[in-house]
C-alpha positions as CSV (number, residue, x, y, z in Angstrom):
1,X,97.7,123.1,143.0
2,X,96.3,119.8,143.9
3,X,99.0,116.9,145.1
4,X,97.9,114.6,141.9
5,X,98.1,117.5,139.1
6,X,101.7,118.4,140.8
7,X,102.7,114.7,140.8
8,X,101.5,114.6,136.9
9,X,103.4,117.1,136.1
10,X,106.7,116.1,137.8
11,X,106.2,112.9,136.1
12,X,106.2,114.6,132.3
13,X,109.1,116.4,133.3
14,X,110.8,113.3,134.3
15,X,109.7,111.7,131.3
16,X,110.8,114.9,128.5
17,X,114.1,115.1,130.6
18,X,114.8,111.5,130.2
19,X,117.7,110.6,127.4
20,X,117.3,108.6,125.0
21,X,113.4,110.0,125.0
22,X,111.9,107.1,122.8
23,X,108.0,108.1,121.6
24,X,106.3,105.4,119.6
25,X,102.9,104.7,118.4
26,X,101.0,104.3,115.2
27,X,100.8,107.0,112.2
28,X,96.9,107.0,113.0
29,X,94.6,106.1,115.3
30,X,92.2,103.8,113.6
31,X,90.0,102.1,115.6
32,X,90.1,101.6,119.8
33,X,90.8,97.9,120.0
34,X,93.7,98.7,117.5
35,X,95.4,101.9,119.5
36,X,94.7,100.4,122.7
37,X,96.3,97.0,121.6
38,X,99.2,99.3,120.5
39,X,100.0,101.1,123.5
40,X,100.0,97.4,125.9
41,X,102.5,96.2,123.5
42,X,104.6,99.3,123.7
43,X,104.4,99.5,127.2
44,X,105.0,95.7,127.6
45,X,108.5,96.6,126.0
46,X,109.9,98.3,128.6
47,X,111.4,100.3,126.1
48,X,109.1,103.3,125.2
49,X,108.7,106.9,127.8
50,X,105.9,108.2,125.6
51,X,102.9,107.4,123.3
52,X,101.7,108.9,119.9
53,X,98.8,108.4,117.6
54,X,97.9,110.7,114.7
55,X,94.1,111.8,115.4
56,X,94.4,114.1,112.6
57,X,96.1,113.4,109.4
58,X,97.2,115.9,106.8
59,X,97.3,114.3,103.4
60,X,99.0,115.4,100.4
61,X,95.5,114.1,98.0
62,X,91.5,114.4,98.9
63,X,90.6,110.7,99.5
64,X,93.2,109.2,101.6
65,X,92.6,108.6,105.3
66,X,93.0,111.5,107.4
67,X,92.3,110.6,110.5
68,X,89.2,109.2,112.8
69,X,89.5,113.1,114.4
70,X,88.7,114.0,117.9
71,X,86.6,110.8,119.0
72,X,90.5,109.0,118.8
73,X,91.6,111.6,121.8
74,X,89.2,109.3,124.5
75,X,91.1,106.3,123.1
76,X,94.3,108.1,123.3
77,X,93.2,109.3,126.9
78,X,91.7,105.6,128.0
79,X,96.1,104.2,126.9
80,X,97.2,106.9,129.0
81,X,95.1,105.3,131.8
82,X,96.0,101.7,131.5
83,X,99.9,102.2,130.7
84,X,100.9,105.2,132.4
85,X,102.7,106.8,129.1
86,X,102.2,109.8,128.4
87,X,100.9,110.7,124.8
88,X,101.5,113.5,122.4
89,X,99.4,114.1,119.5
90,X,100.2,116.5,116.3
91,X,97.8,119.7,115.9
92,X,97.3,122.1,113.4
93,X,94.8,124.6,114.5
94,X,92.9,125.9,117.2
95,X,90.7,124.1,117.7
96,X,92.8,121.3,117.2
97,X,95.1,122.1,120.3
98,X,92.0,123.1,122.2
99,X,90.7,119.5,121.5
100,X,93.8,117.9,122.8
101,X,94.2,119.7,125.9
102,X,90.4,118.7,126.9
103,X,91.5,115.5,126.7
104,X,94.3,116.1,128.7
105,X,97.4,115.2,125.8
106,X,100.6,115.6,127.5
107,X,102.7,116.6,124.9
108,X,101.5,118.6,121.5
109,X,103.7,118.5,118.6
110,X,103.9,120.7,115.3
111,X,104.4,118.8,112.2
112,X,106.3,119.4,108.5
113,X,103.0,121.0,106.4
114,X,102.1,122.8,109.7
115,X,105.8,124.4,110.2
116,X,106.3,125.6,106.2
117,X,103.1,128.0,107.3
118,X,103.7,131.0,109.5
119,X,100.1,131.7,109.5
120,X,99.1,128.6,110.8
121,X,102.0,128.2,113.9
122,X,101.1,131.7,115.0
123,X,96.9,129.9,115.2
124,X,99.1,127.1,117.4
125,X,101.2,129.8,119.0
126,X,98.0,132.1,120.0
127,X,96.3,128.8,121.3
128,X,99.1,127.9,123.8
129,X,99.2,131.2,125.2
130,X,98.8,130.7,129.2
131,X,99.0,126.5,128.8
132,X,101.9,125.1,130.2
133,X,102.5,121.9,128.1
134,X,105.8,120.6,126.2
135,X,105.6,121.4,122.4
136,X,107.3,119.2,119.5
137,X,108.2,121.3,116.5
138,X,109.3,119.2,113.4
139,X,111.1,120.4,110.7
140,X,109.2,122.2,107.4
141,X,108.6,120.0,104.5
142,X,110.9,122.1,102.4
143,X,114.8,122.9,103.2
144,X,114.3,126.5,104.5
145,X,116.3,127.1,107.6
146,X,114.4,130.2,108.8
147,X,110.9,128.8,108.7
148,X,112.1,125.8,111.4
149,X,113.9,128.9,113.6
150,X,110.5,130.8,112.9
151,X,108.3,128.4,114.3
152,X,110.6,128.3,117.4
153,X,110.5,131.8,118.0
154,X,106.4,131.9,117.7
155,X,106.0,129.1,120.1
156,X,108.3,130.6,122.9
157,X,107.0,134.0,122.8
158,X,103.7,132.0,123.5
159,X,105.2,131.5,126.5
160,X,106.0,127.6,125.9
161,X,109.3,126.9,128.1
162,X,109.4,123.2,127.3
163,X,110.1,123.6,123.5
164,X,111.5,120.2,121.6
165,X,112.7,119.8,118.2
166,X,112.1,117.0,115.4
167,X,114.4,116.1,112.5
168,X,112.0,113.7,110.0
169,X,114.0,115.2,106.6
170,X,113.3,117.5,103.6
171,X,111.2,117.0,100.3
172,X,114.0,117.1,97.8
173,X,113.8,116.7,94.1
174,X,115.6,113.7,92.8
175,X,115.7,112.5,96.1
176,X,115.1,108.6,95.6
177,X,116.2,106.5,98.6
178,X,114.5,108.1,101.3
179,X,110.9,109.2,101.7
180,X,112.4,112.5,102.7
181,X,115.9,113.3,102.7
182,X,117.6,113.6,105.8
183,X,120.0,116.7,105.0
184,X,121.4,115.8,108.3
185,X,123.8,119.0,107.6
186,X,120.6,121.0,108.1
187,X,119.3,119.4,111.1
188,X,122.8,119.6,112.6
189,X,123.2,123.2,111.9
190,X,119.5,123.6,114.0
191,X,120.7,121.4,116.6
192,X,123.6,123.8,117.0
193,X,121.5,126.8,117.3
194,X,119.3,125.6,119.7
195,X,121.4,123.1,121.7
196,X,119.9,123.4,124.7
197,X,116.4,121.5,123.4
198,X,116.0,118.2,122.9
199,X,116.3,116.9,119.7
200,X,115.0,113.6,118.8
201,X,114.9,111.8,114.8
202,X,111.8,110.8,113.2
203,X,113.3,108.1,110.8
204,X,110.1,107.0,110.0
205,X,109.3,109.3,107.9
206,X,113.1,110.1,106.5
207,X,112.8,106.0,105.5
208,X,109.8,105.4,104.5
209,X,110.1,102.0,104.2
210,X,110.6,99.5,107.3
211,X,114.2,98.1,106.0
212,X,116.5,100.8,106.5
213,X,115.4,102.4,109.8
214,X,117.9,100.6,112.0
215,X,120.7,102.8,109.3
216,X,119.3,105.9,109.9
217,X,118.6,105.3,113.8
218,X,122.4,104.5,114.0
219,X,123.4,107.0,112.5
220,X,120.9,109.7,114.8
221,X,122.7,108.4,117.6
222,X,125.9,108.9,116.7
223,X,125.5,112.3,116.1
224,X,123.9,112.9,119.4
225,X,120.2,113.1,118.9
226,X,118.4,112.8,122.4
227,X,115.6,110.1,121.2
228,X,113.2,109.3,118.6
229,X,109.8,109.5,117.4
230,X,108.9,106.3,115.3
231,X,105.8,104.6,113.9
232,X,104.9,101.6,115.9
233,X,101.6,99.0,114.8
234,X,99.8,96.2,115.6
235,X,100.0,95.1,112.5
236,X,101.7,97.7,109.7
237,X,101.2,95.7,106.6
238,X,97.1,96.7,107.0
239,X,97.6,100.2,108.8
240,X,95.3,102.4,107.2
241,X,98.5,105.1,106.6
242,X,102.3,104.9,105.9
243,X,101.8,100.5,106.0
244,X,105.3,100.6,104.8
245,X,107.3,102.8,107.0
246,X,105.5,101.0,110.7
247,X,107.0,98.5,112.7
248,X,105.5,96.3,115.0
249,X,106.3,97.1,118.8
250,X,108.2,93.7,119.4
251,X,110.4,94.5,116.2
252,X,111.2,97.9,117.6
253,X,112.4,96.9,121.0
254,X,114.8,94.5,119.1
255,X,115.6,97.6,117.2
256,X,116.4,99.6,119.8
257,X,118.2,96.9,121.8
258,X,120.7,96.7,118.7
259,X,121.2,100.1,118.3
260,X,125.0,101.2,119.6
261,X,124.4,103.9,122.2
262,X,127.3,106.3,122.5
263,X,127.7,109.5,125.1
264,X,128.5,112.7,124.5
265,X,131.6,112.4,126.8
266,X,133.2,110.2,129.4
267,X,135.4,111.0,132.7
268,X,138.9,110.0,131.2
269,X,141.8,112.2,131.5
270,X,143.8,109.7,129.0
271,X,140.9,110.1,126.6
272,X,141.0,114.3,126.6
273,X,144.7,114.2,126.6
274,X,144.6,112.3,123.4
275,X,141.5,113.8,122.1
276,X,143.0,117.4,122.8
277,X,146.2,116.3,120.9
278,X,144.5,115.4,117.9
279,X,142.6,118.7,117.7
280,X,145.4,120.8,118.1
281,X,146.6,119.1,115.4
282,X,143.1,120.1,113.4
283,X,143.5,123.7,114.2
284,X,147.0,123.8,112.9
285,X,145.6,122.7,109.6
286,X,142.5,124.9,109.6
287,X,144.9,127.9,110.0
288,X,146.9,126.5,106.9
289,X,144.1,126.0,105.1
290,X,142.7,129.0,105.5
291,X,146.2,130.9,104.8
292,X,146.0,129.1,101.6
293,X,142.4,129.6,100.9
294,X,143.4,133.5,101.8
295,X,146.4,133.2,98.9
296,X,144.1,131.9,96.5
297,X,141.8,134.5,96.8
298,X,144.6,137.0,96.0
299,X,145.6,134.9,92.7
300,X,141.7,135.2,91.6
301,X,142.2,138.7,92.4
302,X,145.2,139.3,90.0
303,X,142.5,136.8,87.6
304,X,140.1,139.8,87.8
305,X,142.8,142.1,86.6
306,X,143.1,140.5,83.7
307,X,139.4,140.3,83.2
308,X,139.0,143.6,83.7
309,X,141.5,144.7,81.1
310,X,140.2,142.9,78.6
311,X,136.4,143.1,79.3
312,X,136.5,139.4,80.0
313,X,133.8,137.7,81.6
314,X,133.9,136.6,85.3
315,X,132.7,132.9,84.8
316,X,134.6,130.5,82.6
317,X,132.5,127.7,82.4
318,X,135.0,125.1,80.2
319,X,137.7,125.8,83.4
320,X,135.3,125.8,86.0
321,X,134.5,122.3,84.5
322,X,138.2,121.4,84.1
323,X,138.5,122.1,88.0
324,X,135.8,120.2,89.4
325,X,136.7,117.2,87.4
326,X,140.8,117.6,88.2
327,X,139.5,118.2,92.1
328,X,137.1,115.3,91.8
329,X,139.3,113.0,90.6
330,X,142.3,113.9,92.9
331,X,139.2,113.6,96.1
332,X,139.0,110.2,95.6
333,X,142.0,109.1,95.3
334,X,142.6,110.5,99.3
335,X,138.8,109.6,100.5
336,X,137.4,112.7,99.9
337,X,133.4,112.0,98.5
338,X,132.3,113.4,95.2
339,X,129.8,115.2,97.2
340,X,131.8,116.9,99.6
341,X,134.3,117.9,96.2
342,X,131.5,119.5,94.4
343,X,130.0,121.5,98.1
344,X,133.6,122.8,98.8
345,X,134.5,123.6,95.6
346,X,131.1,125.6,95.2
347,X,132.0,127.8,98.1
348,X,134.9,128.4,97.0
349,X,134.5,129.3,93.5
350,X,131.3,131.7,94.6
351,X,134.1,133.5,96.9
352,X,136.2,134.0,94.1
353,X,133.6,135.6,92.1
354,X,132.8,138.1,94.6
355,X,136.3,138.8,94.5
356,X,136.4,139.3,91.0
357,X,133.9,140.9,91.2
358,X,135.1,144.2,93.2
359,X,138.0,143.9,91.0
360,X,136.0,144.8,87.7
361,X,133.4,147.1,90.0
362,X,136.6,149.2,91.3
């Protein structure tokens, strides 16, 4: 291996090791003065490890921009050149990845539409086969757990040892604040699972809209993400794609310069000794809650007795009802969100039925 292509690669690794990993350009590509422009600005910052441009755009209608395509990889290449950032480009197919590697993209990454299709990240997946190159994967469009974990599994039994993951929220009907909802239950649950990748927020496209992505940004931090990925233009009231959602990259360095960073831990034996207190104290309650949780089972139980004998249906909708109100009402009264009241409550009640249910099965 030649001493440059070693030193180039040392470099990425430096670069998708580093913490907060901050990658930043605009959602497409649209001309060379305008990407080129971009990238000084970023790099000017101080404040970004990595660029991104969208050469290829999948849109949800015909008609809408979708992308200048492959002739927008030289621009991307000609950044790379005059800021030294890296760049990392989304890619669909093929061809697509094939495109980006001749132009020597540092980092690919898998986006929402591309991640719901199996058929389409085993095309990536094949592609990558023998490449050594960092891939991105962002969460599917739609809430399904399994498809995200899927698209994981295809792209590391392509041999891809440098695998990251992207949280930029769900489609959701009646959703109405964000763009897409963040579900950050889900994307905790995947961090979880997979907690030795990095795991960076897009809150871009979980916004947007320009005006709340310092909220969510916060809020990715304090639960530990390891970075972000976030639109960044020259001038985002006239981008040719998601205007509304784009910053400029002066107003994201003041962004990120207000943004509270917190670490995971921190070498304080006074800090663990409390901290270890207060957890004992939470196991101590889970172990009474889940003694009375075990109780109440045993009461639904004796319920489905009663059922049984007197062909009575399991579900009682006017008490079920009559519970979640009581429980909702009671919740906020101690702090407890109506949202949490109606989740917990769910569970609950579902384990009950199965109870119930091998009761009248028996």
């Amino acid at each position: 291996m030649q001493a440059a292509e070693q030193s180039t690669i040392n470099n990425l690794q430096t670069v998708w090791n580093k913490r907060p990993l901050i990658i930043s350009g605009p959602c497409s590509a649209e001309t060379e003065e305008q990407l080129l422009s971009t990238a000084q600005r970023l790099a000017a910052t101080g404040k970004i490890n990595m660029l991104r441009a969208g050469i290829w755009k999948p849109r949800t209608k015909p008609g809408m921009f979708e992308g200048v395509g492959a002739k927008g990889l030289s621009w991307l290449q000609q950044a790379k050149k005059i800021t030294g950032l890296p760049t990392t480009v989304e890619v669909a197919t093929a061809k697509q990845v094939q495109d980006a590697l001749t132009f020597d993209v540092d980092v690919l990454w898998i986006g929402a539409r591309t991640t719901v299709n199996p058929f389409s990240v085993q095309e990536v997946a094949d592609a990558l086969k023998g490449v050594d190159i960092p891939v991105l994967i962002k969460n599917p469009v739609n809430p399904d757990m399994e498809l995200w974990i899927g698209a994981v599994e295809r792209i590391a039994r392509a041999g891809i040892k440098n695998i990251g993951l992207i949280h930029r929220g769900f489609s959701s009907y009646g959703n109405t604040e964000y763009r897409n909802a963040p579900m950050w239950h889900l994307a905790i649950d995947m961090k979880l699972k997979h907690p030795e990748m990095p795991f960076i927020n897009d809150p871009s496209h979980i916004c947007g809209r320009r005006d709340i992505l310092q909220e969510i940004m916060q809020k990715a931090v304090d639960l530990d993400y390891d970075g972000f990925i976030i639109e960044s233009h020259i001038d985002p009231d006239n981008a040719w794609s998601d205007a509304k959602q784009q910053v400029t990259p002066e107003v994201l360095a003041e962004m990120l310069d207000a943004i509270i960073w917190r670490k995971e831990d921190v070498k304080s034996e006074a800090y663990h000794a409390a901290l270890e207190k207060l957890r004992q104290q939470i196991n101590q309650l889970d172990d009474e809650l889940m003694q009375i949780l075990g109780q109440r089972m045993k009461i639904a139980e004796q319920i489905g007795k009663y059922k049984k004998e007197n062909n009575i249906t399991i579900l009682q909708t006017n008490r079920w009802n009559e519970i979640i109100e009581r429980a909702t009402a009671k919740g906020d009264k101690i702090g407890l969100s109506k949202d949490f009241i109606s989740k917990y409550f769910d569970a609950v009640h579902m384990e009950s039925i199965n109870h119930q249910k091998n009761v009248l099965d028996s």
